[in-house]
KEKE-3310 file (N, C-alpha, C; in steps of 0.2 Angstrom, whole numbers, plus 5000, padded with zeros to 4 digits):
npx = (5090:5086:5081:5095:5104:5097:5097:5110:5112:5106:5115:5125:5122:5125:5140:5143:5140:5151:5162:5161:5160:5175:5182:5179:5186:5198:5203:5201:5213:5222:5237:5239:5231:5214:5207:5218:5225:5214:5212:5221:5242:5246:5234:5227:5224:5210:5205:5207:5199:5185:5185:5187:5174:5166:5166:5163:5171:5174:5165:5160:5169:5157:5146:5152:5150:5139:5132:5138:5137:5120:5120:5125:5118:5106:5114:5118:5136:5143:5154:5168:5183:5192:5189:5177:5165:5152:5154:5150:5150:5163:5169:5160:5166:5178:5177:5175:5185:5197:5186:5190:5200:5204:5196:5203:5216:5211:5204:5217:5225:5217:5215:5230:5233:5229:5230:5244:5246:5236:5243:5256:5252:5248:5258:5266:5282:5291:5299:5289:5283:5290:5296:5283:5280:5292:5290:5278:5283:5292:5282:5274:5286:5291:5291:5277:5276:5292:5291:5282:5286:5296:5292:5286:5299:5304:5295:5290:5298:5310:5307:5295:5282:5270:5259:5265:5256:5239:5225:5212:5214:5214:5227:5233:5231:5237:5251:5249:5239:5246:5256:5247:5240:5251:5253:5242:5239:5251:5247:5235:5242:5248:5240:5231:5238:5239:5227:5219:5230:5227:5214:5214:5223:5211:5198:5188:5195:5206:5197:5189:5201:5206:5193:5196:5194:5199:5215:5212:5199:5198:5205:5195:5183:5184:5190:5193:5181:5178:5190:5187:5181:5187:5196:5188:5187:5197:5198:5187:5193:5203:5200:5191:5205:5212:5200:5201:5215:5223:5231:5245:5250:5239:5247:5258:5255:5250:5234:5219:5211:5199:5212:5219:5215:5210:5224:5225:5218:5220:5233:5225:5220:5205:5194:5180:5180:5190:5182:5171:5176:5182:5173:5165:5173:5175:5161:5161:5169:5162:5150:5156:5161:5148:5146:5154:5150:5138:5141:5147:5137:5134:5143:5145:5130:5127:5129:5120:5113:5106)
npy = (5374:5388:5383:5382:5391:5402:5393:5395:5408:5412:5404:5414:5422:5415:5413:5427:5430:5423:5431:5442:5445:5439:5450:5457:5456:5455:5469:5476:5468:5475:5485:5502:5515:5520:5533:5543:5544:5550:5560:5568:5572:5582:5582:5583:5570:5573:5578:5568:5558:5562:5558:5545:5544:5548:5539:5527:5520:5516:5510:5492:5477:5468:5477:5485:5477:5471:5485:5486:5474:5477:5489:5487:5477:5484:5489:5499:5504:5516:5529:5536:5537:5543:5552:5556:5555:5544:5529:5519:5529:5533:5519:5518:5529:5521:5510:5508:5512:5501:5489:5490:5493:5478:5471:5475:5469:5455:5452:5453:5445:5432:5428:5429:5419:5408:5406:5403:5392:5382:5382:5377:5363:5356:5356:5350:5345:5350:5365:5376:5373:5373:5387:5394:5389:5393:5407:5407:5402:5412:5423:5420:5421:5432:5447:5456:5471:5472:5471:5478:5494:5490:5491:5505:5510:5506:5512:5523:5531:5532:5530:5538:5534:5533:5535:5538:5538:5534:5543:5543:5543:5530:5524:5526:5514:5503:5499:5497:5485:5478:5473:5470:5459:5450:5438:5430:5427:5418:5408:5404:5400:5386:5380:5378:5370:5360:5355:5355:5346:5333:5330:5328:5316:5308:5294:5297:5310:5301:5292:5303:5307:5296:5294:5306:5317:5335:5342:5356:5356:5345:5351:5363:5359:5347:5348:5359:5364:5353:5353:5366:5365:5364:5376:5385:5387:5391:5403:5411:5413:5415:5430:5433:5436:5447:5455:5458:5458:5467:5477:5478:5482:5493:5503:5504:5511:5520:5522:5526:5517:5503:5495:5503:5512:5504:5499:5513:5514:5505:5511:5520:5517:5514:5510:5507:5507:5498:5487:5487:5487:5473:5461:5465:5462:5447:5444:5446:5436:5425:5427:5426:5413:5406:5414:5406:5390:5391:5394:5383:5374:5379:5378:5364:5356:5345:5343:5345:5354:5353)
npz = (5519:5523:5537:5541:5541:5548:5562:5564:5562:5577:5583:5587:5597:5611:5608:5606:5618:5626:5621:5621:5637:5638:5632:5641:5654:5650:5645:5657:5662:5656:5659:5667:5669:5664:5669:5672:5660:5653:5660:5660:5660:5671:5679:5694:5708:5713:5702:5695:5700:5700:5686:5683:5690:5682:5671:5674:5683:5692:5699:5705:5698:5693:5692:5684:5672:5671:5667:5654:5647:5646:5640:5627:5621:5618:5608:5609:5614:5620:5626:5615:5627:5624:5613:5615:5607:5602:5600:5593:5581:5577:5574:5561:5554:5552:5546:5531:5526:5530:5525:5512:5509:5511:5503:5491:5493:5494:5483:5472:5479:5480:5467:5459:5470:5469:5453:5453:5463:5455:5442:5449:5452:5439:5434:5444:5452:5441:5434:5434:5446:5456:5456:5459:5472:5479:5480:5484:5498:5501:5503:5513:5521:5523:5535:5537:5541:5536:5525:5519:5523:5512:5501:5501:5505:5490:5480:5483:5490:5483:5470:5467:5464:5471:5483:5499:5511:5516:5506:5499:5486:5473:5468:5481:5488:5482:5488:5502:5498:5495:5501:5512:5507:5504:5511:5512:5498:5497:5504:5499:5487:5491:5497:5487:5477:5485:5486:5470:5467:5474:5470:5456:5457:5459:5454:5444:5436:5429:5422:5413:5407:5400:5391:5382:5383:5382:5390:5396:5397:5407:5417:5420:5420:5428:5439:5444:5451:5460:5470:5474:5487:5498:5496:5495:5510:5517:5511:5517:5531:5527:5523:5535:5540:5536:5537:5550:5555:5550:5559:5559:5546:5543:5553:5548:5538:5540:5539:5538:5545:5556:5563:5567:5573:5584:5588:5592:5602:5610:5617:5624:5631:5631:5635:5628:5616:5612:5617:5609:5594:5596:5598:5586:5577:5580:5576:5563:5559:5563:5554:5542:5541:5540:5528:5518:5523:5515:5503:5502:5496:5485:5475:5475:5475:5480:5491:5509:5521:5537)
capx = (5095:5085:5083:5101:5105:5094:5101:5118:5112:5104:5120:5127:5120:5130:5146:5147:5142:5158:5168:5161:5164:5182:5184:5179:5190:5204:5204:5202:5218:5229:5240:5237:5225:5210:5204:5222:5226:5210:5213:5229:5247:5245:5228:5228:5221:5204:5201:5205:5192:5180:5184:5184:5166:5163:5168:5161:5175:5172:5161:5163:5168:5152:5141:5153:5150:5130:5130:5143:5130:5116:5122:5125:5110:5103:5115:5124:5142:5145:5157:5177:5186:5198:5188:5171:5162:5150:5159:5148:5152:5170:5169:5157:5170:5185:5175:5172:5194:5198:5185:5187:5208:5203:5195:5208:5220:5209:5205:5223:5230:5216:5218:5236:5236:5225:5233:5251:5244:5232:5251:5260:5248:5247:5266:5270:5288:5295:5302:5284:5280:5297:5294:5280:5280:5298:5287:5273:5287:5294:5277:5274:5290:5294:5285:5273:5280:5296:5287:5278:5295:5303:5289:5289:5306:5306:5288:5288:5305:5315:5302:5289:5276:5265:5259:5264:5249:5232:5224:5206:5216:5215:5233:5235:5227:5241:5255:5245:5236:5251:5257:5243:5237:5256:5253:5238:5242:5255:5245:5233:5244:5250:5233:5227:5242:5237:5218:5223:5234:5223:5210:5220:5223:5206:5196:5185:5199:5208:5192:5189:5207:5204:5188:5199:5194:5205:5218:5210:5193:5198:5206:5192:5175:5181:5196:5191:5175:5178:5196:5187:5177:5191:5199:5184:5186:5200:5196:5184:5196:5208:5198:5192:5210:5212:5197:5202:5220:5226:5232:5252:5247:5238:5251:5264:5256:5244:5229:5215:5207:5198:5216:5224:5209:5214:5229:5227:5212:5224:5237:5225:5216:5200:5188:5171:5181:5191:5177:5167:5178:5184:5166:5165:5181:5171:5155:5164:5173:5156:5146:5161:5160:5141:5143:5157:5145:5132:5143:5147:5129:5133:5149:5141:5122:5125:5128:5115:5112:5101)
capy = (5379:5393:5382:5382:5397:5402:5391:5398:5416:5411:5402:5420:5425:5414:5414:5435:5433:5423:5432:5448:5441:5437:5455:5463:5454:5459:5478:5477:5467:5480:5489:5509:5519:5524:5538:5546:5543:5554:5568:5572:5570:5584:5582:5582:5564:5574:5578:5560:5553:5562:5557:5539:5541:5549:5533:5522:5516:5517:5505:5485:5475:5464:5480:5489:5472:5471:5491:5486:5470:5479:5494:5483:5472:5489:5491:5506:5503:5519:5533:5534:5540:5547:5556:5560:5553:5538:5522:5517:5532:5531:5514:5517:5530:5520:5502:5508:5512:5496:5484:5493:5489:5472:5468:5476:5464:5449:5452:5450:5440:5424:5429:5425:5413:5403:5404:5398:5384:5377:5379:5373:5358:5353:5356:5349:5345:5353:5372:5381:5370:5375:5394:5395:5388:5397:5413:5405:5402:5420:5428:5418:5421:5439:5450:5463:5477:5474:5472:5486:5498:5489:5495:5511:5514:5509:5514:5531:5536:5532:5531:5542:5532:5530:5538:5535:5538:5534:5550:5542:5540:5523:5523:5523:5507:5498:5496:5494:5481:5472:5471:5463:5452:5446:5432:5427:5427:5413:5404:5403:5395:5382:5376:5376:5367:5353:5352:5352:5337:5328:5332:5326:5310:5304:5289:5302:5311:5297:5291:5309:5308:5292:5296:5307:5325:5337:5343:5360:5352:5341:5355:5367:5357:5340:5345:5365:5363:5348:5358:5373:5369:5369:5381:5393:5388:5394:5410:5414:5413:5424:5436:5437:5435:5452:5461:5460:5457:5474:5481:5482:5487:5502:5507:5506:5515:5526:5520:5526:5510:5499:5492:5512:5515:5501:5503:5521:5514:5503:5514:5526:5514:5518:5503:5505:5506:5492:5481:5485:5480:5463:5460:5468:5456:5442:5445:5444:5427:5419:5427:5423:5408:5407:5413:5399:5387:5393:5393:5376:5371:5382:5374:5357:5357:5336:5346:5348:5357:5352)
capz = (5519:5527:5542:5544:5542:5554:5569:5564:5567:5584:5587:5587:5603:5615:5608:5606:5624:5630:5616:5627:5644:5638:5632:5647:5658:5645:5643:5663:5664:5654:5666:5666:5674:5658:5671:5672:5652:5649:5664:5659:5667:5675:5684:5703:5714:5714:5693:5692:5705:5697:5678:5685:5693:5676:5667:5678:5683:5701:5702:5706:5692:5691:5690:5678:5668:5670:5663:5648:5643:5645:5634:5619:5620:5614:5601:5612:5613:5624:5620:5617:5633:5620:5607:5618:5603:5600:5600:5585:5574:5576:5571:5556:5550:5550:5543:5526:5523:5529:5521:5504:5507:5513:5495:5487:5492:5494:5475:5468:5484:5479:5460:5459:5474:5463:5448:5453:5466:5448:5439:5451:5454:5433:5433:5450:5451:5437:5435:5435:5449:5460:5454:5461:5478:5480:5478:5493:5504:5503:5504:5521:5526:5525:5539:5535:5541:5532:5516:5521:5521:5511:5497:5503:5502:5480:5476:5485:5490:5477:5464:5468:5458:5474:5489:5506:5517:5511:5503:5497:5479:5471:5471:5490:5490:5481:5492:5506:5497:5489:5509:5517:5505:5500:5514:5510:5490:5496:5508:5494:5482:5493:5498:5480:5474:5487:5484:5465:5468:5478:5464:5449:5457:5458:5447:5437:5432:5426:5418:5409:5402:5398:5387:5378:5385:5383:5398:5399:5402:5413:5423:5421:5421:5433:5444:5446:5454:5465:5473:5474:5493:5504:5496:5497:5517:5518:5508:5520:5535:5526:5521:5541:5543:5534:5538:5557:5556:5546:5562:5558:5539:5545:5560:5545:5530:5541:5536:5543:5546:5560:5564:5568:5577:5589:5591:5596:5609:5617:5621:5628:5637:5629:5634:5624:5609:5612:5619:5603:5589:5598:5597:5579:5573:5582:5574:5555:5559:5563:5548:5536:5540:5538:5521:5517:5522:5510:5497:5497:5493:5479:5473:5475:5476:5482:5500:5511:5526:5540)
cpx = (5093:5085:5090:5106:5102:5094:5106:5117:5111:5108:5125:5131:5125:5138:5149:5145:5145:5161:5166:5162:5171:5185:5186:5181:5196:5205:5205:5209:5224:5232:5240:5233:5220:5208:5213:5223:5221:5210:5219:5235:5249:5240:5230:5223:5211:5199:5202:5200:5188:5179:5184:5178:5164:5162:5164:5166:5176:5169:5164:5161:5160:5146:5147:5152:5142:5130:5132:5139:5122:5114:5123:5122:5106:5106:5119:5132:5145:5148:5163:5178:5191:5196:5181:5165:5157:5155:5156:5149:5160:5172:5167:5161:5177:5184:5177:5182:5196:5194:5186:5198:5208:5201:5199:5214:5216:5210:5209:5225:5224:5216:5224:5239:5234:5228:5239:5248:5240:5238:5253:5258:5250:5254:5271:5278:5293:5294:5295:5282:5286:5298:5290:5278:5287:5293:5281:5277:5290:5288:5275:5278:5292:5287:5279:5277:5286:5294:5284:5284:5297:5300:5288:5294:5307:5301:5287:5293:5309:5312:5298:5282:5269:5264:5261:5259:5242:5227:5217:5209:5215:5224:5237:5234:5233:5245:5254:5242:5240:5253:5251:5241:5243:5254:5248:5239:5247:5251:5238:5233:5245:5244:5229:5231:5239:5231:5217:5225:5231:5217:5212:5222:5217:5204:5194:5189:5203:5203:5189:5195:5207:5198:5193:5198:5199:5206:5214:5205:5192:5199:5200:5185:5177:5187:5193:5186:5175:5184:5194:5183:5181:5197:5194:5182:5192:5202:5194:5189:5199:5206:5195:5199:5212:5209:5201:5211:5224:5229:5241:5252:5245:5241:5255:5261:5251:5238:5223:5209:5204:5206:5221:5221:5212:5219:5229:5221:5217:5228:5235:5221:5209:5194:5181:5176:5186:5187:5174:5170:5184:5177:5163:5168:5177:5167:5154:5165:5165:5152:5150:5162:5154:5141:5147:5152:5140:5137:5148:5142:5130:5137:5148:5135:5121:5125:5123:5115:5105:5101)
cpy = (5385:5392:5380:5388:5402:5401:5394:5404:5416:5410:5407:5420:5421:5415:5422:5436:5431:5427:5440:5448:5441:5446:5460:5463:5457:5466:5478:5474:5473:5484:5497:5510:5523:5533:5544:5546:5551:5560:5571:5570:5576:5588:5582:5573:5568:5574:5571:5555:5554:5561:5548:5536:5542:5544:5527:5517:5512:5512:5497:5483:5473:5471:5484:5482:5472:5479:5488:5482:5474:5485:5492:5479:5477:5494:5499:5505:5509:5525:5531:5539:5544:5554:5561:5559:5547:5532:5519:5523:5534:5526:5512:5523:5527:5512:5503:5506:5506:5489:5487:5489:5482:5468:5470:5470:5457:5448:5447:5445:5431:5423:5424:5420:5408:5400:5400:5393:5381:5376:5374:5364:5354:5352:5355:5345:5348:5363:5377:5379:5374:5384:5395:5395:5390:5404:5413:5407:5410:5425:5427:5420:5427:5444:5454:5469:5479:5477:5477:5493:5497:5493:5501:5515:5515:5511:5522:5534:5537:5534:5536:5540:5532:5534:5537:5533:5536:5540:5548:5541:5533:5520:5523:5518:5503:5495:5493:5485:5475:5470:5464:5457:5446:5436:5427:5423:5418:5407:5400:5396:5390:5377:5374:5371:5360:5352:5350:5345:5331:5326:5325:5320:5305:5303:5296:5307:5308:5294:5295:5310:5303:5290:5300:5316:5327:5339:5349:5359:5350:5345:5360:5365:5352:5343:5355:5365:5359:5350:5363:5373:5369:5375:5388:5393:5390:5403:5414:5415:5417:5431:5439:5437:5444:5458:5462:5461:5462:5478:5484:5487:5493:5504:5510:5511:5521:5527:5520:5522:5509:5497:5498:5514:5511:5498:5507:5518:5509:5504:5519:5524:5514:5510:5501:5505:5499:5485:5480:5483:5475:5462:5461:5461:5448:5441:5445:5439:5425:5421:5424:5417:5403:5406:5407:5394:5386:5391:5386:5371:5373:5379:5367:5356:5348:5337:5349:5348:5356:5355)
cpz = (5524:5534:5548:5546:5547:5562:5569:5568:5575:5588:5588:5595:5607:5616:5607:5613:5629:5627:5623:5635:5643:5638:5636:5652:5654:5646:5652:5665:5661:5659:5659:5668:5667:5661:5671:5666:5651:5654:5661:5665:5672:5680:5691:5702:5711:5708:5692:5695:5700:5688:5676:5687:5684:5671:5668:5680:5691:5704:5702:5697:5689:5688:5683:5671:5665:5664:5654:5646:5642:5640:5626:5620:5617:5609:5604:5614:5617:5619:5620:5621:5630:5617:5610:5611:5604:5597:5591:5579:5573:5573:5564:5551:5546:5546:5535:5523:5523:5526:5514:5503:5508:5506:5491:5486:5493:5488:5471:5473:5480:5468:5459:5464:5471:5456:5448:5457:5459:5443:5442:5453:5447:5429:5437:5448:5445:5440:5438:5445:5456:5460:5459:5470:5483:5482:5483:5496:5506:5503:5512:5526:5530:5527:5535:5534:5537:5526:5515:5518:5516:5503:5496:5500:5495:5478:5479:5485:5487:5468:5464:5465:5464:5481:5495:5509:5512:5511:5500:5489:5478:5472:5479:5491:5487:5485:5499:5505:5495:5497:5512:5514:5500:5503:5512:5504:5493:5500:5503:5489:5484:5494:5490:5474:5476:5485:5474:5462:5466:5473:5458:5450:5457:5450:5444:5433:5426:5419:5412:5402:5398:5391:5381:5377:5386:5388:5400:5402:5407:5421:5426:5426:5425:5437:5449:5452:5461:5470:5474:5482:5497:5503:5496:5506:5519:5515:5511:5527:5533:5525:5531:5545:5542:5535:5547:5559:5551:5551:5561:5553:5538:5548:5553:5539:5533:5541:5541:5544:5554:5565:5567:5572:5583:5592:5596:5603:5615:5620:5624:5632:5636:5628:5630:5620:5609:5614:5612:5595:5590:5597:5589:5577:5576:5577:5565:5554:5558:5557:5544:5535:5539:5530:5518:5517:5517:5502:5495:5494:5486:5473:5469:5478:5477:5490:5502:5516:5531:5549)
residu = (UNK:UNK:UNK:UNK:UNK:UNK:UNK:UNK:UNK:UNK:UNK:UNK:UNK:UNK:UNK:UNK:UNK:UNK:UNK:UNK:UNK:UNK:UNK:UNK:UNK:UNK:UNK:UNK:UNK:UNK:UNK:UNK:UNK:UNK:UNK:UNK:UNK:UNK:UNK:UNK:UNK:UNK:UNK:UNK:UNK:UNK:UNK:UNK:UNK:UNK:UNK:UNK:UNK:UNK:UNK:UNK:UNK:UNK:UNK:UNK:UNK:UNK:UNK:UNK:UNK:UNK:UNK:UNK:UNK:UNK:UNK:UNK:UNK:UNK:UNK:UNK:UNK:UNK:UNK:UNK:UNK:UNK:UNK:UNK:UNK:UNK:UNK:UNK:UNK:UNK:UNK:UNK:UNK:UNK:UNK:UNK:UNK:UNK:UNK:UNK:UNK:UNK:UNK:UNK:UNK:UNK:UNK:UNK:UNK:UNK:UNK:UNK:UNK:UNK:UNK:UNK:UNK:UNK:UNK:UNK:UNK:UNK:UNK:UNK:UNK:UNK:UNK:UNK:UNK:UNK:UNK:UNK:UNK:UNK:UNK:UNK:UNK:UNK:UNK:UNK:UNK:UNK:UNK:UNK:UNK:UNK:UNK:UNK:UNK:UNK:UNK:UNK:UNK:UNK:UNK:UNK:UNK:UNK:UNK:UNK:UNK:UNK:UNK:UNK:UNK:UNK:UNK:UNK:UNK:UNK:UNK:UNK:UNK:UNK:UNK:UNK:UNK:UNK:UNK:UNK:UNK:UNK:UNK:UNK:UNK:UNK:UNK:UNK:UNK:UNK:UNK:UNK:UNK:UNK:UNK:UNK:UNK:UNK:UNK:UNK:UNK:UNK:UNK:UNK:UNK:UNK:UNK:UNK:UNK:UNK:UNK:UNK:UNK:UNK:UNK:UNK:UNK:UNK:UNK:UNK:UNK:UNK:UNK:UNK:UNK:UNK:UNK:UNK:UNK:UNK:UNK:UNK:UNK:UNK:UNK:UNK:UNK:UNK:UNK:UNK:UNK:UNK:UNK:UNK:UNK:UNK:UNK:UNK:UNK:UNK:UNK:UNK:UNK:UNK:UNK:UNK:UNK:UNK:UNK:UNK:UNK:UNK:UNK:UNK:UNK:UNK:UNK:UNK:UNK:UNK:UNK:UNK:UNK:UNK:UNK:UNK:UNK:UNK:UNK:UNK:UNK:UNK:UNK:UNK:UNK:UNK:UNK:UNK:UNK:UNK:UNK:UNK:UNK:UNK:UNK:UNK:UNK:UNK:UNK:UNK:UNK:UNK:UNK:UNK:UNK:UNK)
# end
C-alpha cells in the first residue's frame, strides 16, 4: 500500500505540469488587456507600458512561461495584479470559508443521498421507491442559482430565519449549503439506489436470506459494505466536484470563498491568481482520488494495491 501511494504522489508531478502548461496558455487567451485592467481607465499609453513591464508582461511568451514554472517549483505563485498581495495568502484566506461550506453540504448531501438510494433500492418500484427518485430528479434538474434565490427569497426575505451573506455564523452556512450540495444529495441517491440493486441481486444475498437472516442484516452486514465502493468513488469525485466547483454558490450568496475569489480574478484579468488555483482545483482532484483508492482497501481488505 505505501508503495502505491508513493507512485501515485510522484505521478503528481507530470500531470500538474500539463494541467500548468494548459493554464497558462488559457489565462493568456482571454481577451482584455491585465496591464490596462490594473493601470486604470484612465492611464495614458505610457503608465500602461510600464505596468506591463512591471508585470512582465512584456516579455515573449516562452520566457513569461519559463519565469511562471520556475516560480512555483519553489512553491511562489507570484503576486495578485489586483490586490498587490501574495497570491498564496489570498488563497490561504479564502480556502478555509469554502472547505468548511464544502463539508457542510457534503455531510447532509451524502447523508440523505444515501439514505433514500438504500430506501429506494429495498422498496424499488413501489411508492417509497418513486418518492424518492422524483426528489433525485428535481435536485439534478433545478440549477443552482435558482435554488439559490429561490431560498433566499423564503428563508431570508420573507422569513427572516437566515442570513443572506455569510457572516462567520453557523447559520450562514445553511443555505448556502442546502444549495450546493442539493445536486449532489440527488446524484447520490441515484447511484446508491443502483449499486444497491445490483447488490441485493447477488447469490450471497439470496443465500443469507435463505439461511434465515434477518432483512436488516442482510441490508446492513452483506449488501452495505459490498455497494458501498463505488459509491465511495463517486463520493470522492463529488466532494472534488464541490470543493472546486462552488463558483456560482459563492457569486450568489456572497461567500467569501476560493470560487468569489476567481471569479473576481477573471474579470480583472488577474493571472498568478488564476493560474494558481486551476492548479490548486487540479491538485485536490488527484489527491481525492488518491484517498478513494485507499479507501477501498479499507472497505474490502480482498483489494490490493501494487
Amino acid at each position: 500500500m505505501l508503495n502505491f501511494i508513493v507512485k501515485r504522489l510522484f505521478g503528481l508531478l507530470p500531470t500538474l505540469f500539463i494541467v500548468a502548461v494548459l493554464v497558462f496558455l488559457f489565462v493568456h487567451l482571454l481577451p482584455g488587456d491585465p496591464a490596462r485592467l490594473a493601470a486604470g481607465p484612465d492611464a495614458d499609453e505610457a503608465t500602461v507600458a510600464l505596468v506591463r513591464a512591471d508585470l512582465g508582461l512584456d516579455k515573449p511568451m516562452p520566457q513569461q512561461f519559463a519565469h511562471f514554472f520556475a516560480r512555483i517549483a519553489q512553491g511562489d505563485f507570484g503576486t495578485s495584479t489586483r490586490s498587490k498581495r501574495p497570491v498564496s495568502q489570498e488563497i490561504a484566506e479564502r480556502f478555509m470559508p469554502t472547505l468548511w461550506l464544502t463539508l457542510a453540504s457534503m455531510v447532509w448531501a451524502v447523508v440523505l443521498g444515501m439514505a433514500i438510494g438504500i430506501v429506494s433500492a429495498v422498496w424499488r418500484n413501489r411508492w417509497p421507491d418513486r418518492l424518492g427518485m422524483t426528489l433525485a430528479v428535481s435536485g439534478i434538474s433545478f440549477p443552482a442559482f435558482a435554488l439559490g434565490m429561490l431560498l433566499m427569497e423564503i428563508f431570508s426575505v420573507k422569513l427572516g430565519w437566515l442570513p443572506i451573506v455569510g457572516d462567520g455564523s453557523w447559520q450562514s452556512y445553511v443555505l448556502p449549503s442546502l444549495t450546493l450540495g442539493a445536486a449532489v444529495a440527488a446524484v447520490m441517491a441515484r447511484f446508491t439506489r443502483a449499486s444497491f440493486v445490483e447488490v441485493m441481486n447477488e447469490d450471497f444475498v439470496r443465500t443469507a436470506r435463505a439461511k434465515g437472516v434477518p432483512e436488516r442484516l442482510v441490508i446492513v452486514k452483506h449488501c452495505l459494505r459490498n455497494a458501498m465502493i463505488p459509491v465511495i468513488t463517486m463520493m470522492g469525485l463529488q466532494f472534488g466536484f464541490l470543493l472546486g466547483g462552488s463558483i456560482v454558490v459563492e457569486v450568489v450568496f456572497n461567500w467569501p470563498g476560493l470560487g468569489r475569489l476567481l471569479v473576481d480574478a477573471v474579470s480583472m484579468r488577474d493571472y498568478p491568481v488564476i493560474q494558481a488555483e486551476v492548479l490548486l482545483f487540479s491538485l485536490e482532484f488527484i489527491i481525492i482520488n488518491l484517498i478513494v483508492d485507499v479507501l477501498y482497501a479499507v472497505i474490502n481488505p480482498t483489494i490490493r494495491f501494487k
